[in-house]
FIRODREN-283272 format. One record per residue: residue in three letters; x, y, z of N, C-alpha, C, O in turn. Coordinates in steps of 0.05 Angstrom, whole numbers, padded with zeros to 5 digits, always signed. Layout:
! FIRODREN-283272
ALAXYZXYZXYZXYZ;...
***
This chain:
! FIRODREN-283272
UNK+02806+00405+01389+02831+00419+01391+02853+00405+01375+02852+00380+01373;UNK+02874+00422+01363+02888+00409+01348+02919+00396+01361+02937+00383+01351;UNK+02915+00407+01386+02942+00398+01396+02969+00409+01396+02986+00405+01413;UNK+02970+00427+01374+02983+00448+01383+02972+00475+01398+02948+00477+01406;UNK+02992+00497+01402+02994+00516+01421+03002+00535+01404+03026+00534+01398;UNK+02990+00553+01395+02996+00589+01390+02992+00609+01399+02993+00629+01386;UNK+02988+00608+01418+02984+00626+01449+02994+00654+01441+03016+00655+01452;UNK+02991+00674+01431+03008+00691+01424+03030+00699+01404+03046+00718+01404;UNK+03026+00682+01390+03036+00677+01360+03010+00692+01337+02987+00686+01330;UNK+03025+00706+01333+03011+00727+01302+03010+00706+01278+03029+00691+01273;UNK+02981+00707+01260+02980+00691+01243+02971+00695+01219+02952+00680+01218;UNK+02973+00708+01197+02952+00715+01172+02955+00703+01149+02975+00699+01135;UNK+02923+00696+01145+02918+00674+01126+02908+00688+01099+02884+00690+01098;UNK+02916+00694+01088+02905+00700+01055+02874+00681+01052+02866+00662+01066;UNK+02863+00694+01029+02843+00684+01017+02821+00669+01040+02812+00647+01036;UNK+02816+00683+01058+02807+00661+01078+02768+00670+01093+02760+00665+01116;UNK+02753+00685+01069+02733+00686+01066+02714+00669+01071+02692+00672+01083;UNK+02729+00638+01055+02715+00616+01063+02734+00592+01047+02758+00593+01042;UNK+02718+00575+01042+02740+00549+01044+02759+00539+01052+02760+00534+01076;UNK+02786+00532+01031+02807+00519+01061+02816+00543+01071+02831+00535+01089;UNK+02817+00568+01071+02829+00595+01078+02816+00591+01100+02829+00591+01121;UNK+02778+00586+01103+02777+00594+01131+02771+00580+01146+02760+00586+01168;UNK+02780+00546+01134+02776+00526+01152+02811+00524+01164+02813+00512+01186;UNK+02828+00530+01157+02848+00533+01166+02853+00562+01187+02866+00560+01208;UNK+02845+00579+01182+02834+00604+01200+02824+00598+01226+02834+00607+01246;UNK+02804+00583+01225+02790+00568+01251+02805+00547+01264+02800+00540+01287;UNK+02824+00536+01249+02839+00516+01258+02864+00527+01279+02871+00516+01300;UNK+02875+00554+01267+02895+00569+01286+02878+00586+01311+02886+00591+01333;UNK+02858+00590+01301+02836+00602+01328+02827+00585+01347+02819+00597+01367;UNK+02826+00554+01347+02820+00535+01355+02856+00530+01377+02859+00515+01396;UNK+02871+00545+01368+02906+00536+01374+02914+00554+01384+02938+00552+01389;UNK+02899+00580+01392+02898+00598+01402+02918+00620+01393+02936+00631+01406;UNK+02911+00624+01369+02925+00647+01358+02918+00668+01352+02895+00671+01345;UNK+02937+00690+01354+02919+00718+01350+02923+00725+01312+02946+00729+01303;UNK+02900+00726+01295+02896+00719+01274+02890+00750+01256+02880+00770+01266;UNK+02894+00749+01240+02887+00766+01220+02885+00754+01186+02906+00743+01179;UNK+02863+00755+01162+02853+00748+01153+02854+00761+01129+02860+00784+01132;UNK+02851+00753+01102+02854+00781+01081+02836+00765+01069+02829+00743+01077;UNK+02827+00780+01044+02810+00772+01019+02805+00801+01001+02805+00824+01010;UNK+02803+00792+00976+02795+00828+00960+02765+00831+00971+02756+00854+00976;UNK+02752+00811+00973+02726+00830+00981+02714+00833+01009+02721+00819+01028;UNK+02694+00854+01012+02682+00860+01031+02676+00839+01051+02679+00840+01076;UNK+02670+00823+01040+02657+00798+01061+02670+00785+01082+02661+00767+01097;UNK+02707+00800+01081+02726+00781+01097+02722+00800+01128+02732+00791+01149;UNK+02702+00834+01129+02702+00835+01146+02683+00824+01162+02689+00820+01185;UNK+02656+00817+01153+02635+00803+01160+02645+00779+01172+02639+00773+01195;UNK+02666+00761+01156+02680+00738+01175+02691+00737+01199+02688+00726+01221;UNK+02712+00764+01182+02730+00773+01217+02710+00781+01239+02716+00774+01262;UNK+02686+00794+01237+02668+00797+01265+02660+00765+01273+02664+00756+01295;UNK+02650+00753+01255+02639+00727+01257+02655+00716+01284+02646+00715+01307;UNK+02685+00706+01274+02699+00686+01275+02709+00700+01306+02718+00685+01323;UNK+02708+00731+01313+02715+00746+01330+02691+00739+01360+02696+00738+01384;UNK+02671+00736+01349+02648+00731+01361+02648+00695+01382+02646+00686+01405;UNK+02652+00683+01349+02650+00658+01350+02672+00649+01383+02664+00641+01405;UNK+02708+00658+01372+02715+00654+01385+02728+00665+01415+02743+00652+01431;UNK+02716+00694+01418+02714+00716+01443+02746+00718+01427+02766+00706+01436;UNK+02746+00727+01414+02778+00744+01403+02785+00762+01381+02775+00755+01359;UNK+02795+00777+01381+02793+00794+01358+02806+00785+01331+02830+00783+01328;UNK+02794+00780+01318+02803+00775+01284+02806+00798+01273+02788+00813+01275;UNK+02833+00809+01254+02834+00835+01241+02819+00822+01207+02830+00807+01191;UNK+02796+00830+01206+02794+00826+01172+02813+00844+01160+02823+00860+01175;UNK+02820+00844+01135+02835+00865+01117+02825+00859+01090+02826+00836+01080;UNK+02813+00885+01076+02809+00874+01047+02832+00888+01031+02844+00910+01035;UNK+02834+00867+01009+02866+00880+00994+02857+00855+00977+02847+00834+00985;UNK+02865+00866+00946+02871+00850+00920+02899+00856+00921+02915+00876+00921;UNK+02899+00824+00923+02938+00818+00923+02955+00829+00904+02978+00836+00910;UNK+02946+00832+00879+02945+00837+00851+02952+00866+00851+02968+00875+00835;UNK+02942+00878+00867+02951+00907+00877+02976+00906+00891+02976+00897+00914;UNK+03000+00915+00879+03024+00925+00896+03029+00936+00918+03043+00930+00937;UNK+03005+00965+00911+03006+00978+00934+02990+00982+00956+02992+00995+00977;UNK+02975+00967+00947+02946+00958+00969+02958+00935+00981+02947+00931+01002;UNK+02978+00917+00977+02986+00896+00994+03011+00911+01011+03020+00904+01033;UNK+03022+00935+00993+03043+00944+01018+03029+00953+01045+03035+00946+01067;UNK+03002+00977+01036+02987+00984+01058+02969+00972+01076+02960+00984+01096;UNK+02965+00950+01070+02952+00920+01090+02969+00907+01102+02972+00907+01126;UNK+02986+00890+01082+03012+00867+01105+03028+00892+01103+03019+00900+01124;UNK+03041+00907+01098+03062+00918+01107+03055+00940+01134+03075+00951+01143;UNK+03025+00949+01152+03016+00960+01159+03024+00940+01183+03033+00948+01204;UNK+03019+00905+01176+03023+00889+01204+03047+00895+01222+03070+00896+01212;UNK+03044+00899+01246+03063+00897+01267+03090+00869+01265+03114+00871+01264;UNK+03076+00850+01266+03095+00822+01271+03073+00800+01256+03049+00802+01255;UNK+03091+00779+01246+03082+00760+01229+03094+00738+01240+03117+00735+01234;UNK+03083+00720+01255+03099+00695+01261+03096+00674+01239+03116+00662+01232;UNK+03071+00666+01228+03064+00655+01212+03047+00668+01184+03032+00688+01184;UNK+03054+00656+01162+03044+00663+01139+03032+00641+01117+03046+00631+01100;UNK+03006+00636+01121+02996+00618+01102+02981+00638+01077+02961+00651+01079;UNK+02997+00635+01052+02995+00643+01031+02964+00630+01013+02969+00616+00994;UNK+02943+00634+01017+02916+00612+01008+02905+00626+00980+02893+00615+00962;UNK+02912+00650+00982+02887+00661+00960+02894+00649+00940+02917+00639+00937;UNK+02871+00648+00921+02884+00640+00898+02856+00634+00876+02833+00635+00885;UNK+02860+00630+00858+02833+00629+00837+02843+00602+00815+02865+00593+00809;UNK+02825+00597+00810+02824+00568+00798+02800+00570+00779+02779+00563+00788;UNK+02801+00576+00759+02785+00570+00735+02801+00558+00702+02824+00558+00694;UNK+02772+00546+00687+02775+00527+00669+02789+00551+00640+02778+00570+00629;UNK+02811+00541+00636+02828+00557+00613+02836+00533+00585+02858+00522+00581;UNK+02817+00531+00574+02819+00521+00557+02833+00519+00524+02820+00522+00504;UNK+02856+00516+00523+02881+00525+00510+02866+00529+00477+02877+00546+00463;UNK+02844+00514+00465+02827+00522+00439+02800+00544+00439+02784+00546+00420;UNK+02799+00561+00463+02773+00565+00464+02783+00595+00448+02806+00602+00443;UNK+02758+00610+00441+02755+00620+00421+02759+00648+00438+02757+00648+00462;UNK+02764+00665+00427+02769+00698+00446+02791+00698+00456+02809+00681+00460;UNK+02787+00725+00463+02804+00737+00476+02807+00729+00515+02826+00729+00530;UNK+02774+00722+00519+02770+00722+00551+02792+00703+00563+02804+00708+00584;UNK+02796+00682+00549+02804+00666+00557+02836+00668+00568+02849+00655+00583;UNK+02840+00689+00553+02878+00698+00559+02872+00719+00577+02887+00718+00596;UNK+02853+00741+00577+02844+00750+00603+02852+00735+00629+02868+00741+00647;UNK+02831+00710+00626+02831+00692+00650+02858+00675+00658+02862+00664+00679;UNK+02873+00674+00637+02894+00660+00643+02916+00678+00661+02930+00670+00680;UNK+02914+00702+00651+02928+00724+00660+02920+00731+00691+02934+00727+00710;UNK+02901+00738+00690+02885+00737+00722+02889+00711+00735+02884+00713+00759;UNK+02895+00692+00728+02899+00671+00746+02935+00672+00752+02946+00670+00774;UNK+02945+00675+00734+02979+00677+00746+02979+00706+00763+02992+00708+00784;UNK+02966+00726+00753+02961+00748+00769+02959+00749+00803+02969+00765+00819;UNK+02942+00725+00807+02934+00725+00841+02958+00703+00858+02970+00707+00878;UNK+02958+00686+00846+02963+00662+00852+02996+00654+00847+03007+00638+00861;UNK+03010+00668+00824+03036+00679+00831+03049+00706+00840+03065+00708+00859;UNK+03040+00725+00826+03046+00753+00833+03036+00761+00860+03051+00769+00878;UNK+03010+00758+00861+03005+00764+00892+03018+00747+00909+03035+00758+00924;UNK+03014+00725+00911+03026+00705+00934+03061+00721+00939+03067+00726+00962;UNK+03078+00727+00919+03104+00742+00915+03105+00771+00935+03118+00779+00954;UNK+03077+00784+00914+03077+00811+00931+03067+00808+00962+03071+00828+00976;UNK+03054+00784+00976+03045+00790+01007+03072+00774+01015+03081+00781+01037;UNK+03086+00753+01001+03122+00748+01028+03132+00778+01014+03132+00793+01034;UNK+03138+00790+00999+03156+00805+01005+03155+00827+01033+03173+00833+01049;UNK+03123+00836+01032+03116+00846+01043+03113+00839+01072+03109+00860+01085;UNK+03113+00819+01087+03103+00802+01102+03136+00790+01123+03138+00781+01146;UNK+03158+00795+01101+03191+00784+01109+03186+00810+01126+03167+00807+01142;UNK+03195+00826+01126+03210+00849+01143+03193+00845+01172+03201+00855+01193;UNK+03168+00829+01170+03158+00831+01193+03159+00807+01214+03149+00808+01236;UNK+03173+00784+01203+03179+00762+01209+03202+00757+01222+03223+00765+01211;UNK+03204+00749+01237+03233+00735+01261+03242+00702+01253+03230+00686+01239;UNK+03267+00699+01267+03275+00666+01264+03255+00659+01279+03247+00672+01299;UNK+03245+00636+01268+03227+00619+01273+03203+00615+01263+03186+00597+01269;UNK+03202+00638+01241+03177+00642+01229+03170+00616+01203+03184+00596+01197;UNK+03146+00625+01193+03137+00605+01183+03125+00621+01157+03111+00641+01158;UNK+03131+00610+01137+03109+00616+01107+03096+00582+01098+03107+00560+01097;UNK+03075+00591+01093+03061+00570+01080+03052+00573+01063+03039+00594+01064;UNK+03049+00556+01034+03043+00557+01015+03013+00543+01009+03008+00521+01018;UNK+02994+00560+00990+02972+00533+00984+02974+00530+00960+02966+00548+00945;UNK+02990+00497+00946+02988+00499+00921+02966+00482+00911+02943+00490+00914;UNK+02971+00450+00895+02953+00436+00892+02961+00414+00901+02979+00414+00918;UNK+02948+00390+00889+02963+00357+00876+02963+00363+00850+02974+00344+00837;UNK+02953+00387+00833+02956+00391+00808+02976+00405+00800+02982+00408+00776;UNK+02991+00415+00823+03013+00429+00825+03039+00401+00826+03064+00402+00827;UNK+03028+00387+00825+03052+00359+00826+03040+00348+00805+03053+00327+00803;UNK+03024+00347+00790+03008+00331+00768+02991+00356+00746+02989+00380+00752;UNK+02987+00350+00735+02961+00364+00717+02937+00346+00710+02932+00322+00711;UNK+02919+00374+00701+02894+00357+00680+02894+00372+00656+02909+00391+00653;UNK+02880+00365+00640+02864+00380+00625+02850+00397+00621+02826+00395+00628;UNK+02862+00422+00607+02843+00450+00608+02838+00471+00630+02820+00487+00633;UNK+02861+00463+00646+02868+00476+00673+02901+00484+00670+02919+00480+00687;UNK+02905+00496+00643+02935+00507+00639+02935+00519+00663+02941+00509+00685;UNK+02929+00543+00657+02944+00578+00680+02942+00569+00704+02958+00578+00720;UNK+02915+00544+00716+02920+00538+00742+02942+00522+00745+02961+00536+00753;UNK+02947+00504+00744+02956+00476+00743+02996+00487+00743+03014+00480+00757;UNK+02995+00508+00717+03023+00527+00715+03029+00539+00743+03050+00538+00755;UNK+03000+00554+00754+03014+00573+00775+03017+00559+00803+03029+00567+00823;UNK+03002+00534+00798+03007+00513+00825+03036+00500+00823+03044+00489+00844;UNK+03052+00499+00802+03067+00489+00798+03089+00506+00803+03111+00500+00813;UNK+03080+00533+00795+03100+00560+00796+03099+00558+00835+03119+00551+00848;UNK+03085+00563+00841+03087+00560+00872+03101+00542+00887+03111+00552+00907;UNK+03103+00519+00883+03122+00498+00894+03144+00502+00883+03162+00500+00898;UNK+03152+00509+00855+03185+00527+00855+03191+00546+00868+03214+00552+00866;UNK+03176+00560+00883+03176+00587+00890+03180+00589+00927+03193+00604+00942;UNK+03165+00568+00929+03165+00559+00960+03200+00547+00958+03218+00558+00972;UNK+03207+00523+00938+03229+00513+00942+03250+00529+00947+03269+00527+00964;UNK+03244+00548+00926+03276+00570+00924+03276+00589+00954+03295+00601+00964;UNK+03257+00588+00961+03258+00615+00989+03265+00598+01013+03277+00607+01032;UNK+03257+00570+01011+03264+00548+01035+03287+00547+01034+03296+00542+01057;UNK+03312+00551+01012+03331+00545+01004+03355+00590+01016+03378+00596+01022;UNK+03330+00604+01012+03342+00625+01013+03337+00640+01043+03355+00652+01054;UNK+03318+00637+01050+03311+00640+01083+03323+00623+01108+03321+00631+01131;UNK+03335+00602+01100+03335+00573+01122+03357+00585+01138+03357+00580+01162;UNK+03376+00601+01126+03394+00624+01150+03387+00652+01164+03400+00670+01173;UNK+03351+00642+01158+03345+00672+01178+03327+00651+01194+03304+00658+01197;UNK+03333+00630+01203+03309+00615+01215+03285+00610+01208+03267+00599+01220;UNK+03286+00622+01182+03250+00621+01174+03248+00596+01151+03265+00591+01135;UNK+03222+00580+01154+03214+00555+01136+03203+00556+01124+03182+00565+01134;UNK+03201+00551+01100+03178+00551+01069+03170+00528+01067+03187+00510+01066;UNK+03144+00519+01066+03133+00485+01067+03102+00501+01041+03093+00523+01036;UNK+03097+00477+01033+03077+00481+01018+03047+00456+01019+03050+00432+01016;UNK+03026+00465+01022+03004+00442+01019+02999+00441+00997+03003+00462+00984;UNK+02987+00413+00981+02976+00402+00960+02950+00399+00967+02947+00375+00962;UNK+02931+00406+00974+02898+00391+00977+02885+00380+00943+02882+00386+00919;UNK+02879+00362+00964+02863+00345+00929+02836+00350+00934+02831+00370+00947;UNK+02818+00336+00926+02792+00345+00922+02786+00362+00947+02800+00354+00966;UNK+02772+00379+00953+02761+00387+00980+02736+00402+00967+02735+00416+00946;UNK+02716+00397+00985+02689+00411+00976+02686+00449+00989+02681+00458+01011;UNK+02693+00460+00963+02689+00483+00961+02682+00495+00945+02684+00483+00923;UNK+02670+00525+00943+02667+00540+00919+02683+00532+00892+02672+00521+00873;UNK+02708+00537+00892+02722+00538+00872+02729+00517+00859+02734+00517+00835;UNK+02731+00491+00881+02724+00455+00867+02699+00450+00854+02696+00442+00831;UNK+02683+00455+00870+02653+00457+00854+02649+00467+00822+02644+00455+00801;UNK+02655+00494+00827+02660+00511+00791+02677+00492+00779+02668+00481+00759;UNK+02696+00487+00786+02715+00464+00768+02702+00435+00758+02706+00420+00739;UNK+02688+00433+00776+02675+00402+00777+02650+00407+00752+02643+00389+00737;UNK+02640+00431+00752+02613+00441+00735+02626+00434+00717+02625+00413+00704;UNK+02646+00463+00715+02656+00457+00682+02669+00438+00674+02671+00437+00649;UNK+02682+00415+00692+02690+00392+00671+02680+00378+00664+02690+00364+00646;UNK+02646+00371+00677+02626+00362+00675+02603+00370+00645+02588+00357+00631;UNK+02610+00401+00647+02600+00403+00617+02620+00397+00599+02614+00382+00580;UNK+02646+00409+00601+02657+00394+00584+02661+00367+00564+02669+00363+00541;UNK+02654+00353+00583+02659+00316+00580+02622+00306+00573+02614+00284+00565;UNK+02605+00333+00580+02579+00323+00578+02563+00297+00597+02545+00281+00590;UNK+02575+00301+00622+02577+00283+00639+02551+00300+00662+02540+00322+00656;UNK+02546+00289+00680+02537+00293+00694+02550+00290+00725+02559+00268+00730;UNK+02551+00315+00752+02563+00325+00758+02563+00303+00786+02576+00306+00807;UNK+02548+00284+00782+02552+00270+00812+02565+00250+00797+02583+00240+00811;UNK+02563+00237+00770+02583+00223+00757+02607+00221+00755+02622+00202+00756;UNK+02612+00248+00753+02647+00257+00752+02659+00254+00786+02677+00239+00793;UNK+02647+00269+00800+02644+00272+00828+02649+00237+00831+02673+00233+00829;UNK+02636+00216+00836+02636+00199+00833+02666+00179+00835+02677+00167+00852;UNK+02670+00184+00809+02688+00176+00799+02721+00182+00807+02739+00166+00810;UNK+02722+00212+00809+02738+00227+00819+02748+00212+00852+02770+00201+00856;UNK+02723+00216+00874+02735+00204+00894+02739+00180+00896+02752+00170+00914;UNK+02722+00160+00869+02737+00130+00871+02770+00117+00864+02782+00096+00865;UNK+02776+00150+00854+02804+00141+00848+02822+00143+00866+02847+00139+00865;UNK+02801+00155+00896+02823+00158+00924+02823+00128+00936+02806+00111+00933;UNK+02845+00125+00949+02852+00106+00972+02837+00109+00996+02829+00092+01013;UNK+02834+00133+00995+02806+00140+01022+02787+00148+01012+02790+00167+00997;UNK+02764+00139+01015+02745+00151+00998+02727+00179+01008+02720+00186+01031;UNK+02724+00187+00994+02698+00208+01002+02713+00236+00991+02735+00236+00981;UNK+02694+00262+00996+02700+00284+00996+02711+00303+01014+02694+00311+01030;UNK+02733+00313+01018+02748+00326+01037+02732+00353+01044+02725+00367+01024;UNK+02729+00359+01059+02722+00388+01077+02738+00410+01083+02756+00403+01098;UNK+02739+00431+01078+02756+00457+01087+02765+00445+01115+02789+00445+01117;UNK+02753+00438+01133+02762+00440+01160+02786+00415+01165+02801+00411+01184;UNK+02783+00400+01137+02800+00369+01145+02823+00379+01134+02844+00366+01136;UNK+02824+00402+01122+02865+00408+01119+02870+00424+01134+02891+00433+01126;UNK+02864+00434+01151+02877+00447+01181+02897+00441+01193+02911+00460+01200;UNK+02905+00412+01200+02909+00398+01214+02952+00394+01207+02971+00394+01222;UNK+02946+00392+01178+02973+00398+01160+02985+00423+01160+03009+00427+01160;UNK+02966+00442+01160+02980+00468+01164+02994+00468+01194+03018+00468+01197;UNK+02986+00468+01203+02979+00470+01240+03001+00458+01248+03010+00467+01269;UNK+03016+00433+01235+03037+00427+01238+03063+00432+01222+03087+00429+01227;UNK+03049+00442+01203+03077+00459+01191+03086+00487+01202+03107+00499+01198;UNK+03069+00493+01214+03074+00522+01231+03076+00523+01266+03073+00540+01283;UNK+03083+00487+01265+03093+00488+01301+03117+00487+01294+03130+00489+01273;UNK+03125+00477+01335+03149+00463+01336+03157+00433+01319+03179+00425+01311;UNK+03135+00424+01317+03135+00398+01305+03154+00394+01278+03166+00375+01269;UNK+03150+00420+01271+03160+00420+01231+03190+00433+01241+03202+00445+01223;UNK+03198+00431+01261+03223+00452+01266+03248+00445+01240+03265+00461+01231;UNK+03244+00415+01233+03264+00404+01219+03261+00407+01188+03280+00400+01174;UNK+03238+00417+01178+03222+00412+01151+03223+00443+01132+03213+00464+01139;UNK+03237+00437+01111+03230+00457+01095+03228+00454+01077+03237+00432+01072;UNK+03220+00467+01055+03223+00467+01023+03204+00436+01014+03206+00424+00993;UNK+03189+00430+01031+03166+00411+01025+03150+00413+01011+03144+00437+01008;UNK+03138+00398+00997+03105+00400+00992+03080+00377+00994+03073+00362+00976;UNK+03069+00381+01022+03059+00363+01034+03025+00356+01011+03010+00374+01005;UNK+03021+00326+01002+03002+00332+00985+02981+00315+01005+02987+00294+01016;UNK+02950+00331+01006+02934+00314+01021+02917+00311+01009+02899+00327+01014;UNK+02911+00293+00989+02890+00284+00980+02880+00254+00979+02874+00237+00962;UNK+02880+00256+00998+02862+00225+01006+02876+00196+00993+02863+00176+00989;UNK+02908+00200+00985+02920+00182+00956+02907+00180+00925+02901+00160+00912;UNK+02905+00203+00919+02899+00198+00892+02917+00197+00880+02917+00177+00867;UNK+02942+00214+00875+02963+00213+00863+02992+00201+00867+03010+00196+00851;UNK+02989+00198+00901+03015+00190+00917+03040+00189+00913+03054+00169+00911;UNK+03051+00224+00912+03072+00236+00895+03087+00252+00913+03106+00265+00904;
***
């Protein structure tokens, strides 16, 4: 148990199919909250029965591409009440500023696509249903306070997000409502994994090498888990954070310490 209490507090987590979306998902179900879940694909309702099962409570899945205007009015704007809002979806692939084609500005486009525009279109959608005291949460990076290499459009829209969180912490804080943002550094998931592949071919390295290396540059060592950033959210969306806004909490084990 995490120690806090959501007893009746409404909660919906973007992107929360799987990784930190639905290790933080389980973390407010664990806190006793009544939860609802989004993702574009099918599979978020297979979760929502899961997690409904798992924890004797009803989970609303909702499928909606954020990216869609009006498919996010008819999902979050369909919600009754929003106490909490953790903003997670988001896509992370390798955009390599020399690579040859066209795909690649595709992909770059599709990545500011989800990960700014959507994250935009579910608060707008998501305010009218919110009271003082509410809560938005952001998921950006530690790359969103730093960069790498060949991770432009991500690294940009993680960065675009912590301006984005700042300015609304700055424009909400007289309706009672708080904008805080997470940084997760490495965590083992789908989308770290793909990243870890491709920088791995990139560099011509081999993938427990990089891996390797990567968590030796933490102060704590090892690989982080979906379920080990819960714990950060969970307190940005109690009483605890009553004082905290326009943050951006980075958890990555000290790799960057920023």
């Amino acid at each position: 148990m995490s120690g806090h209490d959501f007893t009746g507090r409404n909660v919906l987590v973007t992107g929360a199919s799987r990784g930190i979306g639905l290790g933080v998902a389980e973390g407010f179900l664990d806190a006793g909250a009544e939860l609802t879940i989004l993702s574009s694909g099918n599979e978020i309702e297979e979760v929502a029965r899961d997690l409904s099962e798992k924890y004797d409570r009803q989970v609303v899945g909702l499928i909606c591409d954020i990216t869609d205007r009006e498919a996010v009015a008819a999902s979050v704007g369909g919600l009754d009440r929003i106490d909490v809002l953790v903003n997670n979806a988001g896509l992370e692939l390798i955009t390599p500023i020399d690579a040859e084609g066209r795909e690649v500005e595709e992909t770059f486009r599709r990545i500011i696509d989800i990960n700014v525009m959507g994250t935009y279109y579910v608060t707008r959608e998501a305010l009218p249903k919110m009271g003082a005291g509410g809560r938005i949460i952001l998921t950006s990076s530690m790359w969103g306070k730093t960069a790498v290499a060949e991770f432009s459009a991500y690294c940009t829209s993680k960065h675009a997000n912590i301006g984005f969180m700042r300015s609304l912490a700055q424009e909400l804080a007289p309706r009672g409502i708080s904008v805080n943002a997470v940084c997760p550094g490495w965590v083992r998931t789908v989308a770290s994994m793909r990243s870890l592949t491709a920088m791995a071919e990139r560099e011509n390295r081999g993938e427990e090498d990089l891996l390797a290396e990567i968590v030796g540059a933490q102060a704590i060592g090892g690989l982080m888990e979906p379920k080990d950033m819960a714990a950060t959210y969970l307190f940005l969306a109690s009483e605890a954070a009553d004082n905290i806004t326009g943050q951006a909490f980075t958890v990555d084990r000290g790799e960057i310490m920023q």
